[in-house]
N, C-alpha and C positions, 0 to 999 in steps of 0.2 A: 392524526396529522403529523407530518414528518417538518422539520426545520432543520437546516444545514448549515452553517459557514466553515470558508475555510481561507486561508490565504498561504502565499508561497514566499518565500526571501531568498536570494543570493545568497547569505550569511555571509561572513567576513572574510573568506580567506578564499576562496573560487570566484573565476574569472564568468564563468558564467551560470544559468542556472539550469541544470540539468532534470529537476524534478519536472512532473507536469502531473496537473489533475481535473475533473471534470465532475461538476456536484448535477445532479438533476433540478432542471426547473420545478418552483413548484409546483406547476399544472400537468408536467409530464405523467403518461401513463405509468414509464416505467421508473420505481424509483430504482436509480441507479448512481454510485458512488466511485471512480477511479483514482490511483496514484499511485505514479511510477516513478523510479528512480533510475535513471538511465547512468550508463559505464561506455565507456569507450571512447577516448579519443577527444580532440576538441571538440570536433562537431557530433561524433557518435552517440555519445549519449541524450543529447539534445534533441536529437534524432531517432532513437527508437524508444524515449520514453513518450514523443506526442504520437510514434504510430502506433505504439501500444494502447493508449490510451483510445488511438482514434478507431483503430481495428476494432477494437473490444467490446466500444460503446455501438459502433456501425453492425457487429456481428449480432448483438444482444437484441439492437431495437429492430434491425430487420427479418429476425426469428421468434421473437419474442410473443406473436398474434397466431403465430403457427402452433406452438408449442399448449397440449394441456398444463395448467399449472401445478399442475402435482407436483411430489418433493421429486422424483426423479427426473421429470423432465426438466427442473430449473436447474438441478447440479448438473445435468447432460449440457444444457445448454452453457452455463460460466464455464465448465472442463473446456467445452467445445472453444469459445468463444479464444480463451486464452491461449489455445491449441491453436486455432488460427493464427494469433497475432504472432504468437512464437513459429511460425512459418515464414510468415509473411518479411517480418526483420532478419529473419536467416537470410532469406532468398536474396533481400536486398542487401547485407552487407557482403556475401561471396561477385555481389555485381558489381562494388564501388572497393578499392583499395584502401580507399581514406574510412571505409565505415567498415573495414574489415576489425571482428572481434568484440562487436558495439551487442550491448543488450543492456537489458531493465531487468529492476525488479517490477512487481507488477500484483496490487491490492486490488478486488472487488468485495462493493458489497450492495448485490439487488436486495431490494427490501419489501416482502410481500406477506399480507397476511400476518403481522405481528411475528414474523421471522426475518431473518438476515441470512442469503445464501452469499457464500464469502470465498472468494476464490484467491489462492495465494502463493506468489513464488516469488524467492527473495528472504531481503531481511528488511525489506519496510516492513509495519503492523498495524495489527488492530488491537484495537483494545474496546471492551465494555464495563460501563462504570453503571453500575446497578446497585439504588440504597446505599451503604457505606463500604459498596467492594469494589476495585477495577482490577479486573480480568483480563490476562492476554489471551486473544482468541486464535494468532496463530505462534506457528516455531517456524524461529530464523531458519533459513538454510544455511548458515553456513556453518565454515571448519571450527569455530570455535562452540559453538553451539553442540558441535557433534562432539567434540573432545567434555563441555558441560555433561550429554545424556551419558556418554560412553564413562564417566566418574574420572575422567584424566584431570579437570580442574572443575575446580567450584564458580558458582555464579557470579562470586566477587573477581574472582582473578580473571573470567572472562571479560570484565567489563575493561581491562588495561591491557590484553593480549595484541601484542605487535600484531597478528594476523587478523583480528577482528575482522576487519573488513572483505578478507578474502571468503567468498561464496560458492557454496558447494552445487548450486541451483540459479537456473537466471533466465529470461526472457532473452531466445534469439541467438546464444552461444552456441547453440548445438540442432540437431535436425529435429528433435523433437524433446519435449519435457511434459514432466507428468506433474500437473499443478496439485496443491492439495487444495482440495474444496469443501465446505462442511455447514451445518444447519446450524444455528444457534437463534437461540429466544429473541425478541426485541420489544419487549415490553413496555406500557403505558411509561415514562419519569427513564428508561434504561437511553442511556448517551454510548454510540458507539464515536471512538477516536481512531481515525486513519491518520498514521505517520512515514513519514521518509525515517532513516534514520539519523538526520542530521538534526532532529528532536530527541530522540530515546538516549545517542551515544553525548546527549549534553546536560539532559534532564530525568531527575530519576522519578518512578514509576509513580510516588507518592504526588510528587509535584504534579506531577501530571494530570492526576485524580482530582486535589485540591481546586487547581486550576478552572477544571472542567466544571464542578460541581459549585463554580461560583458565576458570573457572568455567562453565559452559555455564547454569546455573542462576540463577545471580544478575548472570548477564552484562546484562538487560534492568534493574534494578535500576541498575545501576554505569553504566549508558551515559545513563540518564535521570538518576542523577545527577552525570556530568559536563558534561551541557546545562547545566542548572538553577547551576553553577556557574560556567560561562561565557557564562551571560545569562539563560537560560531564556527567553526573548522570545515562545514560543508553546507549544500544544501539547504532550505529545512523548509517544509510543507505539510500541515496541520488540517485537515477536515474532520468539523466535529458537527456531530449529527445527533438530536433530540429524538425519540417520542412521545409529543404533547399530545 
């Protein structure tokens, strides 16, 4: 049995909230988990992070009865799925001036069979916290992330780099993107964490773990308010997911 919460905030310093996310019911067939971080403009972001989310979730459950569930046919289908919605937000921001340049980042995670197929572009994350370890399941895209692998700075100087924010990867920027998508375990007691970044750039990795690994319920609650304590500079939206 799978159990989710998650909540969204303003945080303190944006005018409005650009994240958007979408937990599966508990009766749903498909377990399915979204959250986007939209960029562009006053209303752009706003905007292509609910069609990303809406595409994604619309792509997934109306192929989803179609599709074997093998492992290849469920990474075909989150590629596919993302691959769409990064169409769909191209097509409409070259239509509208005001949403010219608008994209998301953009987190899945279907959950079938004691796995989690995870689909990811951006620098929101996931994380899994299994026994006494939390793991990140994917890597930022962006410029600073790529100066971390490339040995230009260490993972502490990333965390203060003026350019942090600028992304090398993103939902709807461009005519097509190549999401990364990938299999990971999901075990009886293992918590996956979906984040914006206006959690991760306020809260370090440990907190996060601690957090999780205490109330499961008002854990998304306690993490968004120790951002918002420690600056709250953006966004910030939390879905943490159990399974019991």
């Amino acid at each position: 049995m799978i159990i989710a919460y998650a909540k969204s905030d303003i945080g303190k310093s944006r005018d409005t909230n650009q994240d958007y996310f979408y937990i599966s019911k508990s009766l749903d067939d498909v377990q399915l988990y979204i959250l986007a971080d939209g960029m562009g403009g006053y209303k752009g972001g706003e905007i292509a992070s609910r069609m990303a989310t809406t595409c994604v979730k619309n792509y997934i459950e109306n192929n989803y009865n179609q599709i074997s569930k093998d492992r290849d046919s469920l990474i075909q289908l989150i590629g596919s799925s993302m691959e769409y919605a990064n169409m769909v937000i191209y097509e409409k921001s070259k239509e509208d001036n005001e949403l010219a340049g608008m994209g998301t980042t953009l987190e899945i995670c279907l959950i079938y069979n004691n796995k989690v197929y995870i689909g990811h572009v951006g620098d929101s994350r996931i994380y899994r916290v299994r026994k006494e370890f939390i793991r990140k399941l994917t890597q930022d895209h962006s410029y600073v992330q790529k100066l971390v692998k490339d040995g230009k700075i260490t993972k502490e100087e990333a965390r203060y780099h003026p350019k942090k924010n600028m992304l090398m990867k993103a939902i709807g920027c461009s005519a097509f993107v190549e999401p990364d998508v990938a299999v990971k375990g999901f075990l009886k007691d293992d918590v996956l964490v979906m984040t914006s970044d206006g959690l991760t750039n306020m809260v370090e990795q440990e907190k996060i773990y601690s957090t999780v690994k205490g109330n499961i319920e008002k854990a998304p609650e306690r993490l968004i308010k120790m951002a918002n304590e420690n600056g709250g500079i953006d966004n910030i939206t939390v879905i943490v997911i159990k399974n019991i």
